[in-house]
C-alpha positions in Angstrom: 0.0 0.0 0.0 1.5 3.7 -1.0 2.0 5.4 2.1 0.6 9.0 2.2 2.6 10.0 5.4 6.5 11.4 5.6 8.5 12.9 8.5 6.3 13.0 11.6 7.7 14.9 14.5 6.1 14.8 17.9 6.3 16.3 21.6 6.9 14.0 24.3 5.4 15.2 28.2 7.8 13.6 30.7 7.9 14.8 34.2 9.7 17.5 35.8 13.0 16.2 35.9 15.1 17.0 39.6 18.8 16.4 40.2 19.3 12.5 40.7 16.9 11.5 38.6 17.5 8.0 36.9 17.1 9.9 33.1 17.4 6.7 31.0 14.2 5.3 32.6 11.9 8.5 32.7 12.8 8.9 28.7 12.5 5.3 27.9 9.3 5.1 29.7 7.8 8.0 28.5 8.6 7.4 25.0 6.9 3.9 25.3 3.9 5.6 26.6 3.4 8.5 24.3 4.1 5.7 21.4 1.4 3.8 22.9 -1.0 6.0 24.1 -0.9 7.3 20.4 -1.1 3.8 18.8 2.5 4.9 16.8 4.1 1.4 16.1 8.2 2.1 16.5 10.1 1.8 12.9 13.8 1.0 12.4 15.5 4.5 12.0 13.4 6.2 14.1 14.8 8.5 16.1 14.6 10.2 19.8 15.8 13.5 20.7 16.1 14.5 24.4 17.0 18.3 25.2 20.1 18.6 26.5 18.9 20.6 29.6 17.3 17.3 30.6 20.7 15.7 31.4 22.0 18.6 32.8 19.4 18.7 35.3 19.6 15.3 36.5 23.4 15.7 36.7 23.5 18.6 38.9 25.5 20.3 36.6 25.0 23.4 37.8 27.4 26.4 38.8 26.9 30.0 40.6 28.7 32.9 40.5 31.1 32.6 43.3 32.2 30.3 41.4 32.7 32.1 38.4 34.4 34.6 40.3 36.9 31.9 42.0 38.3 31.0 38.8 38.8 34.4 37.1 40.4 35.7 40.5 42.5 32.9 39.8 43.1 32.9 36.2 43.3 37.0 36.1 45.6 39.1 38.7 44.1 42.4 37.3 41.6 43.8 34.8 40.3 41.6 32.2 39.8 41.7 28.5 36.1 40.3 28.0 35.6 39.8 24.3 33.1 39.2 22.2 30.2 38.2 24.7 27.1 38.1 22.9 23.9 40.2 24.0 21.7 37.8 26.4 20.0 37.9 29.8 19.9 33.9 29.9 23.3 33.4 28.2 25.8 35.9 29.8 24.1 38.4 32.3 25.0 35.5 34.9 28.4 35.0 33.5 28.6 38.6 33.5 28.1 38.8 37.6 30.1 36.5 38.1 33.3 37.6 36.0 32.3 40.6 37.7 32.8 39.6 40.9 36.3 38.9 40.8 36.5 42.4 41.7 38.7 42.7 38.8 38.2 45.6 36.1 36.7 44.6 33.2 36.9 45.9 29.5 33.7 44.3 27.4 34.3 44.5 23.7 31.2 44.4 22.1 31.2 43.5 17.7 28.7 45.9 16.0 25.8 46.3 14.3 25.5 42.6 16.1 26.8 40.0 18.1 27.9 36.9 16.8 24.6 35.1 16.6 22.9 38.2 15.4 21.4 39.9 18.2 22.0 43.7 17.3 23.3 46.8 18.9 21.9 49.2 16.5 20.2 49.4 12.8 22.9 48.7 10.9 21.4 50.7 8.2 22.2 53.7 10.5 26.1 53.1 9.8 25.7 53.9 6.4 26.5 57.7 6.2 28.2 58.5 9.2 31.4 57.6 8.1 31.3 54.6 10.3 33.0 51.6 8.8 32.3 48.9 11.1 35.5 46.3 9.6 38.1 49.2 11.0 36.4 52.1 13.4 36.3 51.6 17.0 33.9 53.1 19.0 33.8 54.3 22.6 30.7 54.2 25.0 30.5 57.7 24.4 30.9 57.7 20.6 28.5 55.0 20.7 25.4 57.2 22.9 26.2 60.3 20.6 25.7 58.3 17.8 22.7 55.8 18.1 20.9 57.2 21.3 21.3 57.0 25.1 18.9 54.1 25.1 19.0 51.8 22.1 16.7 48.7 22.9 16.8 45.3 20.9 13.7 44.6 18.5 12.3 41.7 20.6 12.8 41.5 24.0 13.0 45.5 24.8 16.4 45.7 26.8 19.4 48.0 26.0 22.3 45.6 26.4 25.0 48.3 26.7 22.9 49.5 29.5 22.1 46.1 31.1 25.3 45.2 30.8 27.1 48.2 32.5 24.7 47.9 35.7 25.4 44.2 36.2 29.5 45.1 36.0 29.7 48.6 37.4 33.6 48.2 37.2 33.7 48.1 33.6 34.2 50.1 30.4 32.4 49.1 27.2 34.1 49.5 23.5 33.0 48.9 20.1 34.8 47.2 17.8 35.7 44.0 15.4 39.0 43.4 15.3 39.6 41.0 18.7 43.2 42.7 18.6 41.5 46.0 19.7 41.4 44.7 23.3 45.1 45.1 23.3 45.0 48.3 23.4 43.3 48.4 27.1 44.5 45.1 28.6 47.2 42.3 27.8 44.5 39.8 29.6 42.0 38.1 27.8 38.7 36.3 28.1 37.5 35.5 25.2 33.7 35.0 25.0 32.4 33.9 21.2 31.3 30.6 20.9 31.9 29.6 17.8 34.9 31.5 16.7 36.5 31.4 19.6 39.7 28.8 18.8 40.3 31.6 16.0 40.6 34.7 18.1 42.5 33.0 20.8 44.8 32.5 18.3 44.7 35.7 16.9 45.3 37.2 20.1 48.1 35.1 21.2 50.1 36.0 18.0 49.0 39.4 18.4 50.7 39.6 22.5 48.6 39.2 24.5 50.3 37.6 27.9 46.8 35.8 29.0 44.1 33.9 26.8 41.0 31.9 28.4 38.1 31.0 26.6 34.5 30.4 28.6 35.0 26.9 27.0 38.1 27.0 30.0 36.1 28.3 33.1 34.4 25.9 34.8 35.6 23.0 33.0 36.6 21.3 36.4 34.2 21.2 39.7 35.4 24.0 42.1 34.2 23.0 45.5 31.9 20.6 44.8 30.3 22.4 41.8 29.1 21.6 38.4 31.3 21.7 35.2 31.7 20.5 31.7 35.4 19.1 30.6 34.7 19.8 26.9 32.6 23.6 27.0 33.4 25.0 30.3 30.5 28.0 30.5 29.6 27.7 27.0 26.1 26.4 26.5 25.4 27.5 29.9 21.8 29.3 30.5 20.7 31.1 33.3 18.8 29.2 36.4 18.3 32.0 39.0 19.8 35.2 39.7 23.1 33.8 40.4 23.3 30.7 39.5 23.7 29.0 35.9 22.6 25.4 34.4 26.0 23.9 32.2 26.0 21.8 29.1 25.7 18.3 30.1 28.3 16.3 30.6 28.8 11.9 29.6 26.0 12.2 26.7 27.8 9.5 25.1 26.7 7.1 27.4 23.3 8.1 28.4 22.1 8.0 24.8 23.4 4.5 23.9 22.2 3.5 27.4 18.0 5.0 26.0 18.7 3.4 22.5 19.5 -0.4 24.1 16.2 0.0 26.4 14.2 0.9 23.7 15.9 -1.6 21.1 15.2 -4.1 23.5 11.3 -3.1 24.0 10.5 -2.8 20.7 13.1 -4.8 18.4 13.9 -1.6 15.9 16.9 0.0 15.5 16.0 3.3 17.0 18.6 6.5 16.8 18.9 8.7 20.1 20.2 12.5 20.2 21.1 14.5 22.8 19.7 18.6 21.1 20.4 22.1 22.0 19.9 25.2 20.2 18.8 24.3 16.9 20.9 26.1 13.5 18.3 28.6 12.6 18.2 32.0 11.5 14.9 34.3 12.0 14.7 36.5 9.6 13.1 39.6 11.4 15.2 39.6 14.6 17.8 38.3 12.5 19.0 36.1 14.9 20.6 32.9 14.3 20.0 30.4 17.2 22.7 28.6 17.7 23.9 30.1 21.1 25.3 26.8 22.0 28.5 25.2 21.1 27.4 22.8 18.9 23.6 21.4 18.3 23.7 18.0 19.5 26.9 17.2 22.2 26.3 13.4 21.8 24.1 11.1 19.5 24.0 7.6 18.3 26.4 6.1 15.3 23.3 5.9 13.4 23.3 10.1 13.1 26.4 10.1 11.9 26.8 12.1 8.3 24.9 14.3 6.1 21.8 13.4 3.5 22.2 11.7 0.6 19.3 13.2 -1.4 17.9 14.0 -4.9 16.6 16.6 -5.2 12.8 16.0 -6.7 12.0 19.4 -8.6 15.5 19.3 -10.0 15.1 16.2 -12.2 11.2 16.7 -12.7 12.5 20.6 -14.5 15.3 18.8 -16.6 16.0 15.3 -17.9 12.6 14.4 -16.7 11.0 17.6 -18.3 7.8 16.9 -20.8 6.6 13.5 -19.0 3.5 12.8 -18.0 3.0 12.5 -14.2 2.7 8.8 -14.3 5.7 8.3 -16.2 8.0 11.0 -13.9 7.0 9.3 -10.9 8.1 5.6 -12.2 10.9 7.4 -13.7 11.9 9.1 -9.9 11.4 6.2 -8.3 13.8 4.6 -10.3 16.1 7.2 -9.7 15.9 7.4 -5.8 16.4 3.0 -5.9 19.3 3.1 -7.9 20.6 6.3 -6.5 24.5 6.3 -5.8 25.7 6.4 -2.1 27.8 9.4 -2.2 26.0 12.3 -4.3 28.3 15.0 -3.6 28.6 17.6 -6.1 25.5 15.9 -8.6 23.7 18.0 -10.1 20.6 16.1 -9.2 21.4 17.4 -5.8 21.0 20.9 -6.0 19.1 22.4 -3.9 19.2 19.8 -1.1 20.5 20.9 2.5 24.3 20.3 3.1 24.2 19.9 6.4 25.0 17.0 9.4 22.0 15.0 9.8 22.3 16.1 13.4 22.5 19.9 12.8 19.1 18.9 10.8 17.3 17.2 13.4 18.3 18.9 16.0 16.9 21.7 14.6 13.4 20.3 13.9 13.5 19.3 17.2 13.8 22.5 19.0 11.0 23.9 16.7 8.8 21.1 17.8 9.6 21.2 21.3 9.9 25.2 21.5 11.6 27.1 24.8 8.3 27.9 26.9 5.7 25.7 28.3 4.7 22.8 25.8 6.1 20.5 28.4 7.9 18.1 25.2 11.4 17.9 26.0 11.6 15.2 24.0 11.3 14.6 20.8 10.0 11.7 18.3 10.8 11.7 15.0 9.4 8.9 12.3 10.6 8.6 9.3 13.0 11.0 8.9 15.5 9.0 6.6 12.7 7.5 4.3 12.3 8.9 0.8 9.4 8.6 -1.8 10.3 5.0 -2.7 9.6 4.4 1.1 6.6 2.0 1.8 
């Protein structure tokens, strides 16, 4: 029988998860019942994503701001170069207070119009006209108020960083500017805060002379009295959980999901994929922010994931070779295609168009959409079918 049905992608309700929590049996267990309850029979190649704030939660892996502050007392013996920190209550106001707490000065150097994950300081249409020319010119807090306004709030959530910023680290100066070198000019020490071009500008920086270079993948990537950490990330991925306290990436996601995909192999006797998701790789293209605050979409996933698609791309042959067919005669002739397609497409032309990205950069990203960040209560994620194509039955 044809099917009718592709991709699904569904929430999954699971409790509210507490530190301790045996997390390999509440996912198992709710997957089982949601799968169930809807009368979904489990396919090989289907596939279970589980928010990474899940795991972090039952680990504990939490951290506050003393110690924050502990380790940049200890890493910095005066002010502090902190560079590049994108513009985010959740993501770095915390960080922010605690950095600040080390009592040490601090210089923030901001990139303009935007952070790194878009979130902007101003309308970068303003900079046309001024004689602004945001690859070279570096601005001063000052420069910046006379220019764009003594309160300059983002587009969706209403705050003025700069602001926000300054009152949560009264010892600090804030410049403009996006050349990482510029911080040289205030301070020889160096925290550098971008997530994903970080390994870059450290390098940058160290060539450059600076005398002291930590990334936030390098604070809090050991336990300081007790607390949480992450070997890998350090603060990155971190969001906030309280005034003074953050929740970390999780840590050992290798073996959490392999421990939820033998449970659920064993239940149902299909080869089913788990993935540990974060932020999914997104742009929106009003805010013009791109999502991906984390370090990396999904910190631990199944061998299944592994890769990128191997697709045809449909409209592509049905607009050329296939052009002038009837429909019954393109579909026979597609499905032909698709069966006897080769295992490595790369640089066809019957893939243009298609996505070239990691299957796990893909899903991931489907399954924060389907999850969301608010109150739907589906922290995990089940997706059928995904790998299927129109040959599928």
């Amino acid at each position: 029988m044809k099917r009718y049905v592709g991709t699904l992608s569904f929430g999954v309700r699971t409790p509210i998860i507490q530190t301790g929590d045996n997390l390999v049996d509440i996912v198992t267990d709710s997957v089982i019942q949601a799968t169930e309850s809807e009368q979904i029979r489990m396919r090989d190649k289907d596939v279970v994503c589980v928010t990474e704030s899940l795991l972090a939660r039952a680990q504990g892996n939490y951290v506050n701001t003393d110690h924050i502050a502990k380790e940049i007392s200890d890493k910095f013996p005066d002010e502090v170069g902190v560079v590049f920190p994108i513009l985010s209550r959740n993501r770095f106001s915390t960080l922010l207070k605690g950095i600040a707490a080390s009592g040490r000065k601090l210089h923030i150097l901001l990139t303009y119009p935007s952070d790194e994950v878009g979130n902007h300081l101003m309308d970068e249409k303003l900079l046309y006209g001024i004689n602004i020319n945001p690859y070279t010119s570096v601005l001063e807090e000052d420069d910046y108020r006379r220019l764009f306004g003594q309160e300059v709030k983002h587009t969706f959530t209403g705050i003025d960083y700069v602001n926000l910023y300054k009152e949560i680290a009264p010892n600090s100066e804030v410049h403009f500017a996006n050349d990482p070198k510029t911080i040289l000019n205030y301070t020889k020490d160096v925290l550098v805060c971008s997530i994903h071009t970080r390994e870059l500008i450290k390098q940058e920086l160290k060539d450059a002379g600076a005398e002291r270079i930590y990334g936030l993948d390098d604070i809090l990537n050991e336990s300081i009295d007790g607390s949480g950490y992450n070997a890998e990330y350090g603060l990155l991925g971190s969001n906030m959980a309280g005034e003074d306290q953050v929740k970390l990436f999780p840590r050992d996601g290798q073996p959490f999901v392999e421990a939820v995909q033998a449970k659920l192999i064993e239940y149902s006797g299909k080869q089913i994929e788990v993935m540990i998701y974060g932020d999914g790789a997104f742009k929106d293209p009003v805010g013009k922010i791109w999502e991906l605050a984390d370090p990396v979409v999904s910190p631990a996933h199944t061998s299944g994931l592994l890769g990128t698609p191997n697709e045809l791309k449909m409209k592509y042959l049905a607009d050329t070779e296939l052009k002038g067919m009837d429909s019954q005669s393109m579909e026979t002739a597609i499905l032909d295609r698709i069966n006897s397609k080769d295992q490595d497409l790369t640089g066809k032309n019957e893939t243009l168009g298609t996505t070239p990205r990691r299957i796990t950069d893909l899903l991931g990203s489907l399954a924060d959409l389907t999850s969301g960040s608010g109150d739907k209560g589906t922290p995990v994620v089940y997706v059928q079918g995904y790998f299927d194509n129109y040959a599928s039955n």
